[in-house]
C-alpha positions in Angstrom: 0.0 0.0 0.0 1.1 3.4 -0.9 -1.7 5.3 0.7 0.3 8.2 3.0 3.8 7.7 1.1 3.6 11.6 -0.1 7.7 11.4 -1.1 9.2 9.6 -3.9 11.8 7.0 -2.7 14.3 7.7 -5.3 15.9 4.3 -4.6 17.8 5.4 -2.1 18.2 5.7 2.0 16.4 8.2 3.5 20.2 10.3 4.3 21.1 9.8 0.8 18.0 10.9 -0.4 17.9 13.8 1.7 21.6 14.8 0.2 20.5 14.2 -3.1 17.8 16.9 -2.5 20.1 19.2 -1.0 22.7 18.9 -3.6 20.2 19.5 -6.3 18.2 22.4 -5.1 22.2 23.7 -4.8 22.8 23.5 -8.2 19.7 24.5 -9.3 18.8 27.6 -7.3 23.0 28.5 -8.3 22.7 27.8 -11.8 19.2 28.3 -12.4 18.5 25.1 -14.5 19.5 21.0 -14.0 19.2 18.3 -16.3 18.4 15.3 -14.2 15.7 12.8 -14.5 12.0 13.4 -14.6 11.5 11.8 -10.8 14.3 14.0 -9.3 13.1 16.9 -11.1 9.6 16.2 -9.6 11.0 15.4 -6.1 13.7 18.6 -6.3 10.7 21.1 -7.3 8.7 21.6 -3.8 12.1 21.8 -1.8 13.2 24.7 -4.1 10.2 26.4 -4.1 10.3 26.3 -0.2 13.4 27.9 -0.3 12.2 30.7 -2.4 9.7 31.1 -0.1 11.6 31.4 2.9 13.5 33.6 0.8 10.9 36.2 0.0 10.2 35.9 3.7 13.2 37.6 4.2 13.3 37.0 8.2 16.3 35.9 10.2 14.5 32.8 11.3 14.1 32.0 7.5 17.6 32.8 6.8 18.9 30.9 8.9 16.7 27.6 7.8 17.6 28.3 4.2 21.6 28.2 5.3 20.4 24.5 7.6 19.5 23.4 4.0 21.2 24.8 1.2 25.2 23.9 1.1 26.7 27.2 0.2 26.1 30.2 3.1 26.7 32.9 0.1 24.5 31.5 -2.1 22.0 32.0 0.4 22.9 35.8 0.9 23.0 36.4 -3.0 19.4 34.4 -2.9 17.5 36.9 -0.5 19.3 39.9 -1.8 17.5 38.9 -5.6 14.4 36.8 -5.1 12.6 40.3 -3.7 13.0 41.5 -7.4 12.3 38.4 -9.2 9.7 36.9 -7.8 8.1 39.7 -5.4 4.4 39.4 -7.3 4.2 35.7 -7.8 2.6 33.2 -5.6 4.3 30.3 -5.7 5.5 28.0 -9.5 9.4 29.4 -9.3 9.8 26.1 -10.5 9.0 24.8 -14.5 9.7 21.3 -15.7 10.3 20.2 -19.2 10.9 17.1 -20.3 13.6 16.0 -23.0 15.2 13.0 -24.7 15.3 9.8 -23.0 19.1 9.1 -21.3 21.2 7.2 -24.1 22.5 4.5 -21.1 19.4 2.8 -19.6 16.5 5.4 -21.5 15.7 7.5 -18.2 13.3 9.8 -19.1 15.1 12.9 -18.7 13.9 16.3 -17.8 15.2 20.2 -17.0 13.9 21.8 -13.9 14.7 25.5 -14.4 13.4 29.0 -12.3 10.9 30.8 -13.7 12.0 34.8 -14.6 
C-alpha cells in the first residue's frame, strides 16, 4: 500500500536521499536550471520552491533555515538579496519542468527543472 507515502523513494536511504535533495536544489537555485531525471526533477521542485519562499520571507528565522539546508552560506545571501525583485508578485511555481530526450544509457526519461523569470 502506498496510501500516505507523499515522497518519492528515489531508490535510495532516506540520508542519501535527503543529500541528493540538497545537492540538487544547490545547483539548481545557483545555476538556475539542472538536467536530471524526470523523478528527481519532480521530487527537487517543492524543496526549491520552499526555499524561495523562505526567501521572500526575508526573516532571520528563514535565513537561517535556508543556510540549515542549502550547502553554500553565500549563495543564500545572493538568494534573498535577488528573489525580492524576481519573484516579489508571484505566488508560488518558481519552478517549471520540461521534459527531454530519453538518457542514451538505460532510457531514463530525462527532464530540465529551471526558475521561472
Amino acid at each position: 500500500m502506498r496510501h500516505g507515502c507523499r515522497v518519492p523513494k528515489l531508490s535510495k536511504p532516506a540520508d542519501q536521499r535527503r543529500a541528493l535533495l540538497r545537492a540538487l536544489t544547490t545547483e539548481l537555485i545557483r545555476h538556475g536550471r539542472i538536467t536530471t531525471t524526470k523523478m528527481r526533477a519532480k521530487a527537487v521542485q517543492p524543496e526549491a520552491d520552499r526555499i524561495i519562499s523562505l526567501a521572500k520571507d526575508g526573516s532571520l528565522a528563514a535565513r537561517r533555515q535556508a543556510i540549515g539546508y542549502l550547502y553554500d552560506k553565500q549563495l543564500v545571501h545572493a538568494l534573498f538579496e535577488q528573489v525580492k525583485n524576481r519573484y516579489g508578485n508571484r505566488n508560488g511555481g518558481y519552478t517549471r519542468i520540461l521534459r527531454t530526450v530519453p538518457r542514451r544509457g538505460d532510457n531514463a526519461e530525462m527532464a530540465i527543472l529551471e526558475l521561472v523569470d
